[in-house]
BANUFI-955251 format. One line per 4 residues: for each residue x, y, z of C-alpha. Coordinates in Angstrom, 2 decimals, padded with zeros to 5 digits. Example, Ala and Ser with C-alpha at 12.3 -4.5 7.8 and 13.67 -1.06 7.14 Angstrom:
2
012.30,-004.50,007.80 ~ 013.67,-001.06,007.14
This chain:
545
-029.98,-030.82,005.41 ~ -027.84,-033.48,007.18 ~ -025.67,-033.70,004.09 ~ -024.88,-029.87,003.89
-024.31,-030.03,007.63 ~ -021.28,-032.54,006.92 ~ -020.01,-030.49,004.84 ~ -019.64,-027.87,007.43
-016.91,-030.04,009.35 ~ -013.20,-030.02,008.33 ~ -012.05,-032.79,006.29 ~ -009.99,-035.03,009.11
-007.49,-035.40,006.35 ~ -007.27,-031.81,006.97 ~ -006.57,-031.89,010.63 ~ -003.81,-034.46,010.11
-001.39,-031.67,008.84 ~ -001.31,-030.61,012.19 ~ 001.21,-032.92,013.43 ~ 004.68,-032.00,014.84
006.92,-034.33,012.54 ~ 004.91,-033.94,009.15 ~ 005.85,-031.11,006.79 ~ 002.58,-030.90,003.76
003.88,-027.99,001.54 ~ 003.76,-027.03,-002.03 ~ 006.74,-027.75,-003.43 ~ 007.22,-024.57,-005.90
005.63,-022.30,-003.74 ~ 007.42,-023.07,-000.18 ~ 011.22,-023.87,-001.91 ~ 010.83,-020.35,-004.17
009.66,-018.55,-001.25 ~ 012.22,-019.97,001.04 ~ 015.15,-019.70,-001.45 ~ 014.26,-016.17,-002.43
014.00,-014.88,001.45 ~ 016.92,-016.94,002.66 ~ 019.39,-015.38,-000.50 ~ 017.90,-011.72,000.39
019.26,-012.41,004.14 ~ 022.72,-013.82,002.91 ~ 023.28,-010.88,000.59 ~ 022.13,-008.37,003.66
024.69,-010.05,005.78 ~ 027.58,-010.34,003.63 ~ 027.28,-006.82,001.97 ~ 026.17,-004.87,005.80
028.07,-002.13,005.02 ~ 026.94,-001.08,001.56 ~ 022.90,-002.20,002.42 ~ 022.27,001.26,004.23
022.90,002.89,000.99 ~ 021.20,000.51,-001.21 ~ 017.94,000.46,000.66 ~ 018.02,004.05,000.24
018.76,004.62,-003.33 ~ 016.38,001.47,-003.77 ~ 013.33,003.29,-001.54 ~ 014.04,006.82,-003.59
013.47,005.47,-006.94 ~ 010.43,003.05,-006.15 ~ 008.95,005.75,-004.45 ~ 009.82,008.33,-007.15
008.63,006.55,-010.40 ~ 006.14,004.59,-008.52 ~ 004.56,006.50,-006.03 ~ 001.39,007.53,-008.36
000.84,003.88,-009.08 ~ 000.20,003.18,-005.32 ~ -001.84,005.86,-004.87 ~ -004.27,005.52,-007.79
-004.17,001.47,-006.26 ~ -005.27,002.41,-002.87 ~ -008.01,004.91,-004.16 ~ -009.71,002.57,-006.80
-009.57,-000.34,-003.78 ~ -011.63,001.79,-001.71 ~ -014.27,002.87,-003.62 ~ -014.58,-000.72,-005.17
-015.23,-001.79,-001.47 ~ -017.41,000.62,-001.12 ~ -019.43,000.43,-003.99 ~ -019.63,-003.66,-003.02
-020.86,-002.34,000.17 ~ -023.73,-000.42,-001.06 ~ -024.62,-002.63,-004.11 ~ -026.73,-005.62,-005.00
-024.21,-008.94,-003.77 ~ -024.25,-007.46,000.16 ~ -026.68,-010.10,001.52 ~ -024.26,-013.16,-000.25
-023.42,-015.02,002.87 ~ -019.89,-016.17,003.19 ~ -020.12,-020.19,002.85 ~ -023.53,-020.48,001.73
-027.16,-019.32,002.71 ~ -027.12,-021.96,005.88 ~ -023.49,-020.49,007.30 ~ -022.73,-019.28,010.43
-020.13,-017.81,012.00 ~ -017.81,-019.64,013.76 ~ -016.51,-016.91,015.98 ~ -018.10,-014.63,018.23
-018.34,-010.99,017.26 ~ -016.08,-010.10,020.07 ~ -013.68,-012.19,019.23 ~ -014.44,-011.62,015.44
-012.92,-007.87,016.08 ~ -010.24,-008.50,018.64 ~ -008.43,-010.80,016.00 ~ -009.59,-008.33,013.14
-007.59,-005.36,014.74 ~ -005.02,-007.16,016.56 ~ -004.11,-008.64,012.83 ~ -004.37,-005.38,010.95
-002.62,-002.76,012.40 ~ -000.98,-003.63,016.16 ~ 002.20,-002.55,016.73 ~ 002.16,-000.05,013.79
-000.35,002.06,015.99 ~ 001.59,001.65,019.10 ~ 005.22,002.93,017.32 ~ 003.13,005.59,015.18
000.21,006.46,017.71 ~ 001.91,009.20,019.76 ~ 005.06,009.73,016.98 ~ 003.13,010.86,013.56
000.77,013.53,014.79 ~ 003.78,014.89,016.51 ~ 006.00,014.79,013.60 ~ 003.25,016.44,011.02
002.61,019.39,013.45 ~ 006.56,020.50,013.62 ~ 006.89,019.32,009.92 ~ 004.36,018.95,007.34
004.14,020.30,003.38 ~ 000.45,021.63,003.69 ~ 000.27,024.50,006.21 ~ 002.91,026.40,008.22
004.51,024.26,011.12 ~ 003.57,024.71,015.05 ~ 000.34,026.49,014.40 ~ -002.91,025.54,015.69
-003.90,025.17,011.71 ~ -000.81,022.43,011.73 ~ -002.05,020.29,014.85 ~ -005.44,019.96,012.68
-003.88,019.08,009.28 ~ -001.33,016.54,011.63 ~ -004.61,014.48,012.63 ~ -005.72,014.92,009.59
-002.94,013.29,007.63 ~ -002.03,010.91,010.21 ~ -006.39,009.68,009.84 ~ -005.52,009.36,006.28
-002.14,007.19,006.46 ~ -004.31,004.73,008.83 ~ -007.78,005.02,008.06 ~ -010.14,003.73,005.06
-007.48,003.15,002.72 ~ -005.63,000.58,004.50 ~ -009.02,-001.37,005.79 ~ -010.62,-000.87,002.74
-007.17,-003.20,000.59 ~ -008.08,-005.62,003.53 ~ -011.24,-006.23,002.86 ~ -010.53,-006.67,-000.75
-008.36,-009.24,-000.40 ~ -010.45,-010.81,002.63 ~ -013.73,-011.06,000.61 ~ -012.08,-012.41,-002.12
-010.65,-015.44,-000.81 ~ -013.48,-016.12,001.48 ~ -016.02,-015.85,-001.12 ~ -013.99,-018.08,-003.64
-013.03,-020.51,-001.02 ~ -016.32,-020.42,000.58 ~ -018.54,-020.25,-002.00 ~ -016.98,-021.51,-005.00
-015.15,-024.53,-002.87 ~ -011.49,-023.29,-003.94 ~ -008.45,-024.13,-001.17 ~ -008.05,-020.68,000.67
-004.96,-019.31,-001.49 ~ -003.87,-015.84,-003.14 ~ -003.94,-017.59,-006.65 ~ -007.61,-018.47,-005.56
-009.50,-015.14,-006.36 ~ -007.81,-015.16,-009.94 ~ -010.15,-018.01,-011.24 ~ -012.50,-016.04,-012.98
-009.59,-014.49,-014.74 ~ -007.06,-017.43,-015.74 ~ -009.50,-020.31,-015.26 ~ -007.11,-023.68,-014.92
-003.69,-021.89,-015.13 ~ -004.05,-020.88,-011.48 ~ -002.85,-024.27,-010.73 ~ -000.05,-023.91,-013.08
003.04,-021.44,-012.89 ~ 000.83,-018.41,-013.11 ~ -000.87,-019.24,-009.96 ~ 002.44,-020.38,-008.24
004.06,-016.63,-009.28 ~ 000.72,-015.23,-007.58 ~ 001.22,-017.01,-004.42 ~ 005.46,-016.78,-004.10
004.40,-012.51,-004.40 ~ 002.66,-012.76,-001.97 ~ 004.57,-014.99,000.19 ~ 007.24,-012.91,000.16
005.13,-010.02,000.40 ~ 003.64,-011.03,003.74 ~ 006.57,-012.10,005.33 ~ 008.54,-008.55,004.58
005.33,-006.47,005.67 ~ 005.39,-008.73,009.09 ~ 009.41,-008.72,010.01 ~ 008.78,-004.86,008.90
006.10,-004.37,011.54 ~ 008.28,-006.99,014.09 ~ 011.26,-004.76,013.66 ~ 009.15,-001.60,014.49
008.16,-003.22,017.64 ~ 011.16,-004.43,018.97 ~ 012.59,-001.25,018.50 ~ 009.80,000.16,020.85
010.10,-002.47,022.97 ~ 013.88,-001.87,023.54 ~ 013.13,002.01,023.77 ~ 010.65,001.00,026.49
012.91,-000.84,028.58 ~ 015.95,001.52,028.25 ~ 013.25,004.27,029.35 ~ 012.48,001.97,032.35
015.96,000.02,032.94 ~ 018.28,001.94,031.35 ~ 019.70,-001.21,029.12 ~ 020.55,001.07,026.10
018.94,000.57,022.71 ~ 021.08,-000.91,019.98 ~ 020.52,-003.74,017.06 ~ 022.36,-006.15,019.43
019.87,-005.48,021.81 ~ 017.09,-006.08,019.67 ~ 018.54,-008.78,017.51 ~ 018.49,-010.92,021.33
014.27,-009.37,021.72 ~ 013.00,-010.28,018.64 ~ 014.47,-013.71,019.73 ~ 013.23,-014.17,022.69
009.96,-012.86,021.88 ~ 009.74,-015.06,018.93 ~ 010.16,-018.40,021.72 ~ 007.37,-016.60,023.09
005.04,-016.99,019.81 ~ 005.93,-020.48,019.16 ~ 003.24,-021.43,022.74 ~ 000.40,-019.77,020.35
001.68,-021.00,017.39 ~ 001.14,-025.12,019.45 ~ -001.85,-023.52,020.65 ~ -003.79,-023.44,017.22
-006.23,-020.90,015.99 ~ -008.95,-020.66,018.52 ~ -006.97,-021.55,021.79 ~ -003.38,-019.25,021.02
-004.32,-016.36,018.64 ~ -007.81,-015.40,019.32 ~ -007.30,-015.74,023.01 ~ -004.45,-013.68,023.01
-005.83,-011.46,020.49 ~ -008.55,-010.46,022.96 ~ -006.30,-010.07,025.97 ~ -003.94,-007.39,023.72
-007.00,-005.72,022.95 ~ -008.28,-005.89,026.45 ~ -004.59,-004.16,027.87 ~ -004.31,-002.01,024.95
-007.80,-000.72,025.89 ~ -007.10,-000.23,029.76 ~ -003.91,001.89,028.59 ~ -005.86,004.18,025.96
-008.54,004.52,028.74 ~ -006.10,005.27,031.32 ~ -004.61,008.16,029.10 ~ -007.98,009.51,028.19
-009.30,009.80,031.55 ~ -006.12,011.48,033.11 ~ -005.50,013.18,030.42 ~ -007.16,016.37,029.01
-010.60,014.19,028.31 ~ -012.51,016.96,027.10 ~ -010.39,017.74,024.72 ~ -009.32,014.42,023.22
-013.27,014.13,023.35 ~ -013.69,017.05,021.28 ~ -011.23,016.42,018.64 ~ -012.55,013.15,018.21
-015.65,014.72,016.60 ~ -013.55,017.20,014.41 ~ -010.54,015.01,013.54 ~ -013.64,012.83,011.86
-014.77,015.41,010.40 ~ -012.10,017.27,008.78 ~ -011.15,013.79,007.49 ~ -014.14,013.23,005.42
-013.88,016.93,004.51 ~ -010.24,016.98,003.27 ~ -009.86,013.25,002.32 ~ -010.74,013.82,-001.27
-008.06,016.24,-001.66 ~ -005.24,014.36,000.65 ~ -005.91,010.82,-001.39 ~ -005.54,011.77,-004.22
-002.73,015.07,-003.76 ~ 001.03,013.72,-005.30 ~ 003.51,016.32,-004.87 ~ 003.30,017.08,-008.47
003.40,020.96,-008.35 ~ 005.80,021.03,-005.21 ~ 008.86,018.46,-006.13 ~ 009.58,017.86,-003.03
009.91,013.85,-001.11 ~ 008.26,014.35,001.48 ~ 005.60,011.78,000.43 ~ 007.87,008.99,-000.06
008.47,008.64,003.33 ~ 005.27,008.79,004.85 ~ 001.90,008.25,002.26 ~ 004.08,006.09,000.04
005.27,004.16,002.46 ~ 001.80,003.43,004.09 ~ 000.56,002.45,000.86 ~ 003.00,000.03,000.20
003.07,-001.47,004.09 ~ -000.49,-001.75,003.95 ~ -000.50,-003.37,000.46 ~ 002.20,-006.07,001.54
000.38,-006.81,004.73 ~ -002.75,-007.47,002.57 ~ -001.89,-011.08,002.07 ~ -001.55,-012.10,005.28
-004.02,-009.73,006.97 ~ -006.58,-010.51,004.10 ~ -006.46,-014.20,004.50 ~ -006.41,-014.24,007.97
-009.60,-012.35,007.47 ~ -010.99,-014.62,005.36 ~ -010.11,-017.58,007.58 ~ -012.26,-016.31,010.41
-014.88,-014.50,008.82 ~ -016.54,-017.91,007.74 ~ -020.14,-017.37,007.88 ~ -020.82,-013.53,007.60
-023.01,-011.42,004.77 ~ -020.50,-009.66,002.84 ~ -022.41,-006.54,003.39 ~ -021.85,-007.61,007.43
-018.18,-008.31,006.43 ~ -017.28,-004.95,004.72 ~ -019.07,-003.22,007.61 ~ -017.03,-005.12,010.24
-013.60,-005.36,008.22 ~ -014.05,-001.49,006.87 ~ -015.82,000.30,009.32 ~ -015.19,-001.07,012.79
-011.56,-001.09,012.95 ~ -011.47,002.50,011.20 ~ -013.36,004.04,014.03 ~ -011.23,002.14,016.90
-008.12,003.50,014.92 ~ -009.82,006.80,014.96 ~ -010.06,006.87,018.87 ~ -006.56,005.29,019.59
-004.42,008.03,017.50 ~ -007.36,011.09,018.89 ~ -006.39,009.71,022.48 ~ -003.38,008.99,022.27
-001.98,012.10,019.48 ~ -004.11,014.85,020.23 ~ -002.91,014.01,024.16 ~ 000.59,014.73,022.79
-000.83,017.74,020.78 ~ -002.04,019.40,023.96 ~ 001.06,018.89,025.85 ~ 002.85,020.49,023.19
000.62,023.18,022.66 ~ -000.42,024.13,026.15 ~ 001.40,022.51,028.45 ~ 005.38,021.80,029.13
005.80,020.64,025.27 ~ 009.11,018.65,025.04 ~ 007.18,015.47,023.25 ~ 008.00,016.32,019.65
011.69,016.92,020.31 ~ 012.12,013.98,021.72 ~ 009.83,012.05,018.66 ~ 012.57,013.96,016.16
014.91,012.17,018.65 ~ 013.87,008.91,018.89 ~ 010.50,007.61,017.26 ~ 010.28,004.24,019.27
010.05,006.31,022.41 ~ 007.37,008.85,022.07 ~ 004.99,006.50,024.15 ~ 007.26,006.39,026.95
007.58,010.05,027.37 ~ 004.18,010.83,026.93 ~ 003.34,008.70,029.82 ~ 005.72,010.28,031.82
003.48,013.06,031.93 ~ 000.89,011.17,033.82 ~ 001.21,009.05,037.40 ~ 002.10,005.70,037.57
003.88,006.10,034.57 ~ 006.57,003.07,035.62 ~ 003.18,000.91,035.60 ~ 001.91,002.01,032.59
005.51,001.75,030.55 ~ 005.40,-001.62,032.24 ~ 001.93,-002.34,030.72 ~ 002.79,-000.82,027.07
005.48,-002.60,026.62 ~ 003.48,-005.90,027.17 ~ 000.79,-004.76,025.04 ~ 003.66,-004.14,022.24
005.37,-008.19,022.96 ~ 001.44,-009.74,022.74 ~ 001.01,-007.43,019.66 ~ 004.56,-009.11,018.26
003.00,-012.36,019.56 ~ -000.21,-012.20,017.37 ~ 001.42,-010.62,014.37 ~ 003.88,-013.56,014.44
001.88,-016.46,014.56 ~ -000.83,-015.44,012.23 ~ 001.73,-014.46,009.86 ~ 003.79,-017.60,010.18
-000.25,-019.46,009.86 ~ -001.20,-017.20,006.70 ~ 002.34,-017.88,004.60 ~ 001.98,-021.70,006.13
-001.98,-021.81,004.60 ~ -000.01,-020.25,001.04 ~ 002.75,-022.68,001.14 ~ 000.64,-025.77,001.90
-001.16,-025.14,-001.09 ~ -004.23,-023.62,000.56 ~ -004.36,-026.01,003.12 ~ -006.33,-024.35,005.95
-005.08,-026.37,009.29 ~ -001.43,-026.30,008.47 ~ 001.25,-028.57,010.15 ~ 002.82,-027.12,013.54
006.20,-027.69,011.90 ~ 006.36,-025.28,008.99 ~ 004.24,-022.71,011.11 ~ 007.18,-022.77,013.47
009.57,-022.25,010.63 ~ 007.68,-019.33,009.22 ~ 007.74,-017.84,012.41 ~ 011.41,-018.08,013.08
012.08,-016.88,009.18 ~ 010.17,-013.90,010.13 ~ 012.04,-013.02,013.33 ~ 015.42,-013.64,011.63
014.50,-011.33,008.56 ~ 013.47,-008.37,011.16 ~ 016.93,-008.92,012.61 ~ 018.75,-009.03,009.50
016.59,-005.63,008.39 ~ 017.53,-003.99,011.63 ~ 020.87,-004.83,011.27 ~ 021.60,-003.67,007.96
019.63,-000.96,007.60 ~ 017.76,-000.37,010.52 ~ 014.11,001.85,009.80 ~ 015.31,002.60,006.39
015.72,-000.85,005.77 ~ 012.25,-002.14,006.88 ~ 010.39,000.93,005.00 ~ 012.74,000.01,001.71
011.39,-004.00,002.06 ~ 007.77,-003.27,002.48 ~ 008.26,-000.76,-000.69 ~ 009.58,-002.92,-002.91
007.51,-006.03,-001.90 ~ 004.22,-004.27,-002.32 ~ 005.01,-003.10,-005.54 ~ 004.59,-005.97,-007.58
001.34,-007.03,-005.31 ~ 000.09,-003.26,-005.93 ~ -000.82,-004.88,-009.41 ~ -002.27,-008.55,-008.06
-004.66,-006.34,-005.72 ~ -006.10,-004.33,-009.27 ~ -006.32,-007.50,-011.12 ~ -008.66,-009.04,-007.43
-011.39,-005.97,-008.05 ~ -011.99,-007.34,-011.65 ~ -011.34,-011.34,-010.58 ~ -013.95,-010.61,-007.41
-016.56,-008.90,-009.36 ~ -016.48,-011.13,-012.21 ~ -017.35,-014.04,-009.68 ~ -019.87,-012.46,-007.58
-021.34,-011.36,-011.19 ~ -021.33,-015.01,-011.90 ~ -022.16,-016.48,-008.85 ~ -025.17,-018.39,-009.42
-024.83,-018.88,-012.87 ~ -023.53,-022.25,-013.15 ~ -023.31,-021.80,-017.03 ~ -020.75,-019.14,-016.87
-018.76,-020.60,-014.20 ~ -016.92,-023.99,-013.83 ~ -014.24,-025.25,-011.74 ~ -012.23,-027.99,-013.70
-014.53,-030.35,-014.65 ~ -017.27,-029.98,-012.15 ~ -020.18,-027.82,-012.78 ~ -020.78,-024.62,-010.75
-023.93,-026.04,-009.82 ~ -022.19,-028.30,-007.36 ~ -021.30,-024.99,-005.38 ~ -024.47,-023.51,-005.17
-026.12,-026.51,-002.34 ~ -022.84,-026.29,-000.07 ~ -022.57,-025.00,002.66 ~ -018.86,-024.89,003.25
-016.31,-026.29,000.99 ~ -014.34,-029.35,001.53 ~ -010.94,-027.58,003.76 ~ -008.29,-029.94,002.75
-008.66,-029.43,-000.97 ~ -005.48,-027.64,-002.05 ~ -003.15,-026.86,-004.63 ~ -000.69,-029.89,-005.15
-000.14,-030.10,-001.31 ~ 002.93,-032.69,-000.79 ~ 004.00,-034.30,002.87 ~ 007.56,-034.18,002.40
007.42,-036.65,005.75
């Protein structure tokens, strides 16, 4: 027993990487990554005038002769998860049978749903239920039939699906890493499929995707909130909302992230990860109870249920019969946004989920957040749904208006709404905060080679690449650019997350059968008594100084 419980401890070697002046990266990974981003900014900037267009002839055709392939790669995701959830490998524990967490199951969530959707819900919360009930290509629009199948759509976009890609990913690293003692890396859950060429150029291609598929689906969800954060304060101060504006936010809020980025893992995000979660609760409570509760309380109950009932048919529908777009926009954009942000959102997962059952993970990661998504956009879109319907209405012209302030002016319809714009537009900056810094931690863990406790210094630079590409998006292209990034980086990674349901199930098929499973030149046996896996083994980590 004492030598598995040294096993539990990270490697000091590990730790080391933490220092200010050293820089431990893999070479092909970080330079690729690096050089790829930095020569999609140059190109943005030089050619500003002609992007607009080219982001939107680029999102059209994605989304027109790709849009089924997203949509059969959420669907088979989900109910691979959930067939993992009810089947045989649920009691595996994550790091071995002696493993236990190393977070508390507060905590556990607050970081869960702080990291997977944040500022998304706070842009989209009020603004999509409001835009499906004026416009939407299933029923007629304004009608009490429409308000339903706007709850029901807008469940959809940010329900199981997304959560359900997470958990993929998640559970795949953590149970290779964990369990098999692999560094904690995309290329990691391919093992079982590639065997030794994961450390060649077929793993580096895995982990450049995603890379660069992490850091779009971040600046995308950065440049969402600084738009609502700008929106917020012009609602308040009057300062006018322009890319200027929010070029000068995103950097200020980005000096911001670098005190949790110093901070570490348990001191900067999780800490502020449970105060978010803790203001973003006072506000939804504050609209609930001043709001029409019973109501909001009632449609709880039947949004739920009408999205069980109809999901089926909404997952799988494709515009085929009615040629229209109107999916590319919304579903196929979701799909791809949540598919980009699996990366980073997935491995952050992994990183603190160390410990769990995966039948406890898939319930936490799956379920948990789903429901708490479920209450925010019932409070928070059904409240703007009643306005509309039965009281002074006005909400959904001004969402057709301006998206990034539909909060705003729903709050206006309650008291103390200067207090409560005050308090959203914190909760949106410690949202920006959170996404930043585990972002910048997640692409730092890919680029290190898997190295878990990465160096201060590249986290820092991640998280300044990330502000500047939300800049550079906003300014060339504004929310067509961001959707048009997220769309074309998820497509490629739409095809990495099919080929991680075989990898996954392969190697929790194998898992305890040393004979079918090797790592290099070391039995599998050597997996099955550990605990936790050396965390400073990685993939051809170099300290550059």
């Amino acid at each position: 027993m004492e030598e598995k419980s040294k096993t539990q401890q990270i490697d000091p070697e590990a730790q080391a990487g933490e220092g200010w002046f050293h820089l431990d990266v893999h070479p092909q990974v970080f330079f690729i990554s690096a050089g790829l981003i930095l020569f999609f900014v140059i190109i943005t900037l030089v050619f500003q005038k002609h992007m607009e267009v080219v982001f939107q002839q680029m999102q059209s055709g994605i989304s027109d002769y790709a849009g089924w392939f997203f949509i059969w790669t959420v669907n088979i995701v989900l109910v691979f998860i959930l067939s993992l959830l009810a089947g045989r490998f649920g009691n595996i524990r994550l790091g071995g049978p002696d493993a236990r967490p190393e977070f508390s199951t507060l905590g556990w969530f607050a970081m869960l749903f702080s990291a997977g959707m944040g500022i998304g819900l706070l842009f989209y919360g009020v603004a999509e239920p409001m835009f499906h009930y004026v416009a939407n290509p299933h029923v007629e629009a304004g009608t009490t039939e429409s308000a339903r199948m706007a709850m029901d759509i807008t469940f959809l976009h940010w329900g199981l699906h997304p959560w359900g890609v997470y958990s993929l990913v998640g559970l795949s690293l953590a149970f290779f890493s964990f369990n098999k003692g692999l560094p904690l890396s995309i290329r990691t859950a391919f093992y079982p499929l590639f065997g030794e060429r994961i450390y060649g150029w077929t793993g580096h291609v895995i982990d450049i995707l995603a890379t660069v598929a992490t850091l779009f689906g971040v600046a995308t969800s950065l440049g969402l909130g600084v738009q609502q954060v700008n929106a917020g304060l012009d609602h308040l101060l009057g300062i006018g909302q322009s890319p200027t504006i929010q070029v000068f936010l995103i950097g200020g809020i980005t000096m911001i992230a670098t005190w949790s980025v110093v901070k570490g893992l348990d001191k900067g995000i999780r800490r502020l990860s449970e105060i978010n979660i803790t203001m973003a609760g006072l506000l939804a409570l504050f609209v609930l109870l001043v709001g029409p509760t019973l109501f909001v309380m009632n449609a709880l109950l039947e949004n739920i249920g009408y999205y069980f009932q109809y999901l089926p048919k909404l997952s799988t529908w494709n515009e085929t019969y009615e040629r229209s777009e109107w999916q590319h926009g919304w579903t196929i954009f979701y799909w791809s946004w949540w598919i980009a942000w699996s990366p980073f959102v997935g491995m952050f997962i992994a990183r603190v989920s160390h410990g769990r059952t995966i039948r406890q993970f898939i319930l936490g990661v799956l379920l948990v957040p789903t429901f708490i998504t479920f209450l925010w956009i019932t409070i928070f879109g059904n409240t703007a749904l009643f306005i509309e319907m039965f009281g002074g209405g006005g909400i959904s012209r001004v969402v057709q208006e301006n998206i990034p302030v539909s909060l705003f002016v729903l709050l206006e319809n309650f008291p103390l709404s200067a207090i409560t714009s005050t308090l959203g537009i914190i909760v949106i900056i410690t949202f920006f905060v959170t996404s930043s810094d585990s972002g910048s931690m997640v692409i730092d863990i890919i680029t290190s080679g898997g190295n878990p406790n990465p160096p201060v210094l590249s986290r820092l630079f991640w998280a300044i690449m990330e502000g500047v590409v939300a800049a550079v998006l906003l300014v060339g292209g504004g929310l067509v650019a961001l959707q048009t990034a997220t769309i074309t980086t998820g497509l490629p990674f739409a095809a990495i997350i099919l080929g991680m349901c075989v990898a996954l199930y392969r190697g929790l098929s194998e898992y305890g059968a040393p004979q079918e499973f090797t790592i290099g030149e070391r039995p599998a046996t050597e997996f099955k008594v550990r605990t936790k896996p050396v965390l400073n083994k990685t993939f051809g980590r170099r300290r550059l100084w």
